[in-house]
N, C-alpha and C positions, 0 to 999 in steps of 0.2 A: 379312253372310252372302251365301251366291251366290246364293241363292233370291230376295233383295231387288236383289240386279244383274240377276237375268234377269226381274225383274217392270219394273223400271225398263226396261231394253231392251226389253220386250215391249211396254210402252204408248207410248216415244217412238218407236219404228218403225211401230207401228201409228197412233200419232197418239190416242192414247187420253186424256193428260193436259188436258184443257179447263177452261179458268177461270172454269168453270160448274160443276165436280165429274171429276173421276177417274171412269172408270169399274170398278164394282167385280167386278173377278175375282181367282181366287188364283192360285196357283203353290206348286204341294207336291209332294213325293213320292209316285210311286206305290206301291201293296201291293208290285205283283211287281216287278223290276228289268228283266226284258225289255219292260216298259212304257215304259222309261227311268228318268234318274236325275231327271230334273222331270217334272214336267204342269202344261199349264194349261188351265182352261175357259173361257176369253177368248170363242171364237169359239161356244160354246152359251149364253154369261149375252148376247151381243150381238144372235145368231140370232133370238134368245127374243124381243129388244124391239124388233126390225127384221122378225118376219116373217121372216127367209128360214133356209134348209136349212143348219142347223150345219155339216156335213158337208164341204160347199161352201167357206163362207166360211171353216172348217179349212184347206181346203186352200190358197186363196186367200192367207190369213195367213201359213202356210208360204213362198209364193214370197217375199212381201215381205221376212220374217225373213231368209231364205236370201241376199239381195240386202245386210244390213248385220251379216250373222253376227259374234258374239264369239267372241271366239279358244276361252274356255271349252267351247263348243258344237263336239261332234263332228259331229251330228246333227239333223235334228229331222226328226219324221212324224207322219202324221196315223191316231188308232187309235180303235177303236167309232165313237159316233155326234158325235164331232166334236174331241172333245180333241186336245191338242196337245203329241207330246213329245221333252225333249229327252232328247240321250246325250251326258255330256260325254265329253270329252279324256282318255286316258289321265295326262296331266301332270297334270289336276287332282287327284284322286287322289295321285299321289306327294309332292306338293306337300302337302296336307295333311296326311298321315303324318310328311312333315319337321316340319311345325307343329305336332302334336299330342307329336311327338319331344321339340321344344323348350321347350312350354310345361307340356311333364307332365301333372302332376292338374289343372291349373289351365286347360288346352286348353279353347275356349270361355266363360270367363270374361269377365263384363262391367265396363269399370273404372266406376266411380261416375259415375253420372247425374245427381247432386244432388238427386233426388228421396227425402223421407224417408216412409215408410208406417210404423205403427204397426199391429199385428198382434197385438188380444186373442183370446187360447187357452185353452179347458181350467176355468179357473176352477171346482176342483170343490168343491162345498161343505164346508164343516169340520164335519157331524155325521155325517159315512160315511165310512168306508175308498173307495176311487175302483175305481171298476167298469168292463164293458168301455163302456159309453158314453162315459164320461172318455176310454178307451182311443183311439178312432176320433176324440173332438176332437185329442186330442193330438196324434195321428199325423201328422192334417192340416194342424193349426196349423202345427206346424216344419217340417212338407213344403214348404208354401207359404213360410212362411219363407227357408228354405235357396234356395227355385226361385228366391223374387223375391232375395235377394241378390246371387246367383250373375247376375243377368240385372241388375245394377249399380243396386239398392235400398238402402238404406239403411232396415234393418228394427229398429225398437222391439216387442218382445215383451210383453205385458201383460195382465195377469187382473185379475179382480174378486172378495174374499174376501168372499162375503155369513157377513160372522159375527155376524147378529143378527137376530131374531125370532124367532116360536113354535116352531122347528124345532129351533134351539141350546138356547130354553128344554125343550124336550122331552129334549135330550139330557142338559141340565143335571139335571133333574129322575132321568131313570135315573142318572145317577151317585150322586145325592144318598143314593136310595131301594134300589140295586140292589147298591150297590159296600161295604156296611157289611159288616165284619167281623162286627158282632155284631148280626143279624136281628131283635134286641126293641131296639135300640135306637132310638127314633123318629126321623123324616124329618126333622131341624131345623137349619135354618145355623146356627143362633147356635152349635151344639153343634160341628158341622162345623167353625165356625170354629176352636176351641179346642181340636178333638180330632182333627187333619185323620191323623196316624198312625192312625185304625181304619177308614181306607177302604182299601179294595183299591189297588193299583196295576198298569199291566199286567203291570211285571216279575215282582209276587208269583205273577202267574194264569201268567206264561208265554206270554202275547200281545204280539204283535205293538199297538201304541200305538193304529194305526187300525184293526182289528180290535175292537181292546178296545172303542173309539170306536161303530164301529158295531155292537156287541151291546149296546150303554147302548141307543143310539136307540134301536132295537125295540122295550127292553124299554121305555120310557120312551113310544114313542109308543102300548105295547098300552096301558098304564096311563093314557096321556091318554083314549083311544079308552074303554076301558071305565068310567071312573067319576068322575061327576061333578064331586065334591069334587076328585079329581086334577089336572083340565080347570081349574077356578078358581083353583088353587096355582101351576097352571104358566104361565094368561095373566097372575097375580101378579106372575111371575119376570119377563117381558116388560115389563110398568110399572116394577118396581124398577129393574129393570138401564135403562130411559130415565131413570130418576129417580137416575140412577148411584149407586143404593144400593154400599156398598163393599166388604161382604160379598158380595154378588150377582155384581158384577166381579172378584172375587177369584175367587171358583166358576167363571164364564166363562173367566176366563184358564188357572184350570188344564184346564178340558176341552180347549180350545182348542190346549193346548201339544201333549196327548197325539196331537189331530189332524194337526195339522202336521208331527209328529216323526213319524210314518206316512206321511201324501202323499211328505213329503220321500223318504225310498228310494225308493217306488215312483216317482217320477219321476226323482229319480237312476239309477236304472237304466235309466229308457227316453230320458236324453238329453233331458232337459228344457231349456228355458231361459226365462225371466221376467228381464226387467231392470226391472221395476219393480210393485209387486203394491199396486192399491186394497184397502183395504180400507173394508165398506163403514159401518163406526161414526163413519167419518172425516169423511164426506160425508152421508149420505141426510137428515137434515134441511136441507141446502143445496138442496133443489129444490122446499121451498116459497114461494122468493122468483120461481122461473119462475111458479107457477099465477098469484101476482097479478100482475105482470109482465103474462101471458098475458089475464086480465082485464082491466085497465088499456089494452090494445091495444085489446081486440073480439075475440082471437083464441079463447082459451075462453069458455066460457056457462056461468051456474052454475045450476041445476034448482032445484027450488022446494025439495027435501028439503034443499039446500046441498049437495051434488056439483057438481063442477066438471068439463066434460070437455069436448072439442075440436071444432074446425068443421073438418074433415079433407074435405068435399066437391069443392073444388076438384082436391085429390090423389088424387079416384077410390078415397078410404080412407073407412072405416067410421069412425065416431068412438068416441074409449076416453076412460074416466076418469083423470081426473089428480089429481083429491083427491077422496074419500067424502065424504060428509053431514059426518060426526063429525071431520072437518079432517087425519084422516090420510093420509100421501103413498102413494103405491102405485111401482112397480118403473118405469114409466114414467119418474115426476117425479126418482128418484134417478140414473135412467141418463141424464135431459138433463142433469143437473148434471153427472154424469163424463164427459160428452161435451165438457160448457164448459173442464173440470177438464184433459182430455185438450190441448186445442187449445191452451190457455195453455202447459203445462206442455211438451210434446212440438215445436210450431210445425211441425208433420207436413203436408204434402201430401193425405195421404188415411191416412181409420180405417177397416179394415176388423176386422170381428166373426166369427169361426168360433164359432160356436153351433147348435143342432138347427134342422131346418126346422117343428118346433111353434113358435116363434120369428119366426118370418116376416113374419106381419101386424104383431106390438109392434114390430119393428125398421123397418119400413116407416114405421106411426104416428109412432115416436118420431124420425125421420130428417126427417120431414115439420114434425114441430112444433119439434124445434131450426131447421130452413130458415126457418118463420117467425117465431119469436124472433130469427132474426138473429145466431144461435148460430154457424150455419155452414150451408154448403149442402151439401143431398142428395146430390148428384153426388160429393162427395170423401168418402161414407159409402156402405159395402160391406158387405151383410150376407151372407157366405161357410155356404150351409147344408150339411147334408151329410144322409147313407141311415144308416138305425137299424142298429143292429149285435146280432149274435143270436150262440150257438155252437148248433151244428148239431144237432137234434135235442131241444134245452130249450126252453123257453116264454117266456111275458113274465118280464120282472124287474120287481122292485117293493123299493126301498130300507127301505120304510114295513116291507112285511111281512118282509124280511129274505133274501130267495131272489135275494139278485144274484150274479151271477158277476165275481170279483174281477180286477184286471189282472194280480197278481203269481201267481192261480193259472191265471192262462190261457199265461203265461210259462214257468210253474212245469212245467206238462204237455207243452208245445213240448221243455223242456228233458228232461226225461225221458223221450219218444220219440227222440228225438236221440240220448241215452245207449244205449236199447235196441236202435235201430238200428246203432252206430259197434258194441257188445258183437256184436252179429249178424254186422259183418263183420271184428270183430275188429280194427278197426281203432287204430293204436297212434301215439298222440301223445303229447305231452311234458304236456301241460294240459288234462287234459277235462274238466274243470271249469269253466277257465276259452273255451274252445273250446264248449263245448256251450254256455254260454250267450250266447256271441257266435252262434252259429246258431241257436237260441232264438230270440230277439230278432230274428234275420235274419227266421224263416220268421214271429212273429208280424206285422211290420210290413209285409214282403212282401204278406201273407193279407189285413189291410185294406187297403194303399193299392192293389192291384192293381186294385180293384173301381172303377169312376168314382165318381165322389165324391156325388152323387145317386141311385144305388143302394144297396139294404141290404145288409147284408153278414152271412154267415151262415158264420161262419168253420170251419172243419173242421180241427182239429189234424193227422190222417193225411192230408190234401192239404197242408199247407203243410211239414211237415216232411219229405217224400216229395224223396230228390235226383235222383231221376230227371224228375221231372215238374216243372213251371212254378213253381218256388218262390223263398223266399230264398234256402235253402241249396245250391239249384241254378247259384244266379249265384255265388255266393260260393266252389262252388269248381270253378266255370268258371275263376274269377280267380286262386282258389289255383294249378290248374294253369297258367295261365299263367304266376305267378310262379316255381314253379319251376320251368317250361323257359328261363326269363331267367337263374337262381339255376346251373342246367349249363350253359351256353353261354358258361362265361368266357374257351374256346381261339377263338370268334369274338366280334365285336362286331358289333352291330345298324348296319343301315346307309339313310338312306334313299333312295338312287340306286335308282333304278327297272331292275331286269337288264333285256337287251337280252328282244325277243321275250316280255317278259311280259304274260301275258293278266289282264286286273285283275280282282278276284276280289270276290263279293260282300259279302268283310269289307272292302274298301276303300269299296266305295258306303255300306257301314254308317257308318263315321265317317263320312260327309259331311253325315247325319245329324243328326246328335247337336245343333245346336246350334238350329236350327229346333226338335226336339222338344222341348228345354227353351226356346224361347221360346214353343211353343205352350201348353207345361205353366203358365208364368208368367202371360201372356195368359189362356189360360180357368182359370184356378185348379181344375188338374188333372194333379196327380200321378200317376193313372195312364198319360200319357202317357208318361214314364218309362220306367213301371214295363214297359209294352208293350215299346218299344222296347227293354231290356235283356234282353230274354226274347231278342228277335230278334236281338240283337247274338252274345248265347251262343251259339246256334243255329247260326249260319251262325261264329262262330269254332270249334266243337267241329265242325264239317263242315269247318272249313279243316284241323285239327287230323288229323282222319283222313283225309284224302287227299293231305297233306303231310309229307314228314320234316324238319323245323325243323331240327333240328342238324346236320350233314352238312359235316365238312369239304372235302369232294371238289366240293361243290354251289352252283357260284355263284352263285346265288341265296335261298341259307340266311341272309346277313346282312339281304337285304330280307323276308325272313320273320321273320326278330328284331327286325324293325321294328315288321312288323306286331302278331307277337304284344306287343308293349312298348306298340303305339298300342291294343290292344283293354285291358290290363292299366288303363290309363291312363285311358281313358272309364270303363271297369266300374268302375272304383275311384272318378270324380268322381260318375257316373251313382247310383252305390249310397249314396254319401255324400249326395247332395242327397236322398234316403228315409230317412237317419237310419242307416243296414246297414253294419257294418264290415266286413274282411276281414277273417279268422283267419290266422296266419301258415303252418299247416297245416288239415291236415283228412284 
């Protein structure tokens, strides 16, 4: 990237690389382009540790730059209180557009690094239909996925099915109790087993599978909550099913299926991917050979009650438990073991985890105690948090009591504002069916990843669906328009010779862009980098749009404007792709 040629020119001229440490300054684009197409703060991070007047030594650094100038560099000046910037080369610019010509969607693509990262997402559990929290993991999962690909990763996608304990027996328990055809007849497997035609099924009720799913829980957890006897039946079900009773698993596997068969649309619609899914029946008794292990070292301690938990002082962490009194493993001991599970299986560079930032400290703990098992070290473990997600105007959600708001009805309502808007201007395609829900999907995914990914997000259907203001469907048919002024232009072809006398225009500085932004997006594991920049690409393309006539056979400079518009179609389409957002083929 040219940003890393004029950070390298900028330290060997200045003499900044010493084999004592670099000094660290950046080199980025400024907000506005009459600032220039770089900046660097060289001469204030230096001013700072030497005492003297930014300003100055700005300008100073200028003479010297100017004295071994790169052909790139039109310009350089010195602007506020000491920054330094450059203007490149009209031929930069043109140059790129040829490049972005040639390499298509694929312009700014990184080839393979040989580095492999594994990238667990999402993971939602099997006794709920998947809600907008799911929603904003997912988002980000595959965002960062897609970023670090594209920036030449080698990404393994991977979840964790926690499909056991009190929560599945609770769900097991509503189905048992909730789902009989015939209301006098009693709560009993053995009878279930042999009579399994007098339960409900979703398709009798006309549900959706994980719907069906999560109105069991509910009812299943009111019924743990209120009564006794019920509470004893269901931590029952939790022993049986370790004691792999085979009625018990039998019952498991069919909730379980109904689970699954639910997630599954809902994530097939939103572009999911999983290449490989723990489950957790498989593993979680395998992490009680760390606690003694852990023991055996010196590294846990065990309490007089017989709890077992960790000496985390040295890592400035609090200490957590890793097995209770009563010898049972906790969520800790099962996640060091699929951490060991992980590294055998994968032989991955680094694991990173998209999970909630309630999360935070466990993932710290447990990063700290595989490093002293000898498991692996901290440093190639990345816990990726993210900001609570809300719809605008509703309150907390609670899966227990039953008041979550679902992914497929927050899609569901995207798409039917969509509809009501396209009826309002009448507007007339071949598919709006299939169209509405490709911007559907646009403005939901838009709506969460726009937000930085450690703020919450309070999504608003009427702002994301709105095409005139900062959405998905806003880019989406920024880009349809540009396709079809590509799709009339068959009497010229696009050309990327730069006409005489042309003034370079801010959609040219924009592609220069684009590949710094998605390395910074990769670098801080932040999609709305992007997301930013694609707002601003449309922007300054639909201002190039209206104050140019693209087509113009008379106009010699219409084929470099077919350029350009082919070079903005081209980023917006890779740009939108690496968020998960298709283009519609109209709109």
């Amino acid at each position: 990237m040219l940003s890393d040629k004029i950070k390298k020119w900028v330290g060997e001229t200045l003499e900044l690389n010493h084999s004592d440490g670099a000094v660290d300054f950046a080199v980025e684009t400024p907000a506005d382009f009459a600032h220039g197409d770089y900046s660097t703060n060289v001469a204030m991070v230096l001013a700072r540790a030497e005492k003297k007047n930014p300003k100055e030594l700005a300008e100073k650094f200028v003479a010297e730059l100017n004295e071994k100038k790169i052909d790139e560099v039109e310009k350089i000046s010195v602007a506020g209180p000491g920054f330094i910037n450059f203007f490149l080369t009209p031929k930069v610019f043109a140059e790129k557009v040829k490049e972005i010509i040639e390499k298509g969607e694929k312009f700014g693509h990184i080839p393979s690094n040989g580095q492999t990262w594994v990238i667990e997402h999402t993971s939602p559990n099997p006794n709920k239909a998947m809600h907008i929290g799911h929603l904003r993991n997912n988002l980000t999962g595959m965002a960062l996925t897609r970023i670090a690909e594209w920036n030449g990763y080698t990404v393994i996608c991977d979840c964790i099915d926690n499909d056991r304990g009190i929560a599945i027996a609770k769900l097991m328990w509503g189905y048992l109790k909730f789902c009989k055809k015939n209301n006098e007849q009693k709560t009993d497997l053995e009878y279930w087993k042999e009579h399994q035609d007098e339960w409900l099924t979703p398709e009798e009720l006309n549900m959706r599978p994980d719907r069906f799913v999560d109105d069991l829980y509910v009812k299943g957890s009111a019924d743990f909550e209120s009564d006794a006897e019920v509470e004893k039946k269901v931590r029952a079900l939790v022993v049986d099913w370790e004691n792999e009773n085979k009625i018990v698993w039998e019952l498991w596997k069919k909730v379980l299926s109904y689970s699954y068969a639910g997630q599954e649309m809902t994530l097939k619609r939103l572009g999911n991917r999983w290449d490989f899914v723990w489950h957790e029946h498989e593993h979680y008794k395998a992490g009680k050979q760390f606690v003694a292990e852990g023991l055996k070292k010196n590294i846990f301690k065990k309490l007089d009650d017989g709890a077992v938990i960790t000496d985390l002082q040295k890592f400035n962490l609090t200490d957590t438990v890793v097995q209770k009194s009563d010898g049972t493993s906790l969520y800790i001991t099962q996640d060091i073991a699929l951490t060991k599970l992980k590294l055998e299986k994968y032989k991955a560079n680094k694991l990173f985890w998209v999970i909630g930032p309630e999360q935070s400290l466990a993932m710290q703990q447990m990063f700290a105690v595989c490093e002293e098992l000898g498991i692996g070290k901290r440093a190639d473990f990345t816990h990726i948090p993210y900001g609570y997600m809300s719809i605008k105007g509703q309150g907390k959600m609670s899966s227990r009591k039953g008041n979550v708001v679902f992914i497929d009805d927050v899609i569901d309502a995207a798409k039917n504002q969509i509809k009501k808007i396209m009826a309002e201007k009448e507007t007339q395609v071949a598919d709006i069916e299939n169209i509405s829900e490709i911007l559907a999907l646009g403005a939901v995914k838009f709506g969460v990843l726009k937000v930085a990914r450690m703020q919450d997000v309070s999504f608003d259907i009427t702002e994301s669906t709105n095409l005139q203001g900062d959405s998905g469907p806003y880019l989406q048919y920024a880009t349809v328009r540009a396709n079809s002024i590509l799709k009339k232009s068959s009497a010229i072809l696009p050309s990327v010779k730069m006409p005489e006398n042309w003034q370079t225009t801010n959609l040219e500085k924009m592609f220069e862009k684009f590949e710094s932004v998605v390395s910074c997006a990769g670098l801080e594991y932040a999609p709305h980098y992007i997301v930013t920049y694609l707002i601003e690409l449309a922007s300054e393309f639909n201002s190039f749009y209206a104050h140019h006539k693209i087509i113009d056979i008379a106009d010699p400079t219409s084929p470099y404007k077919l350029a350009l518009t082919q070079s903005f179609a081209n980023i917006m389409t890779a740009g939108l792709d690496l968020l998960g957002i298709s283009v519609p083929d109209e709109m």
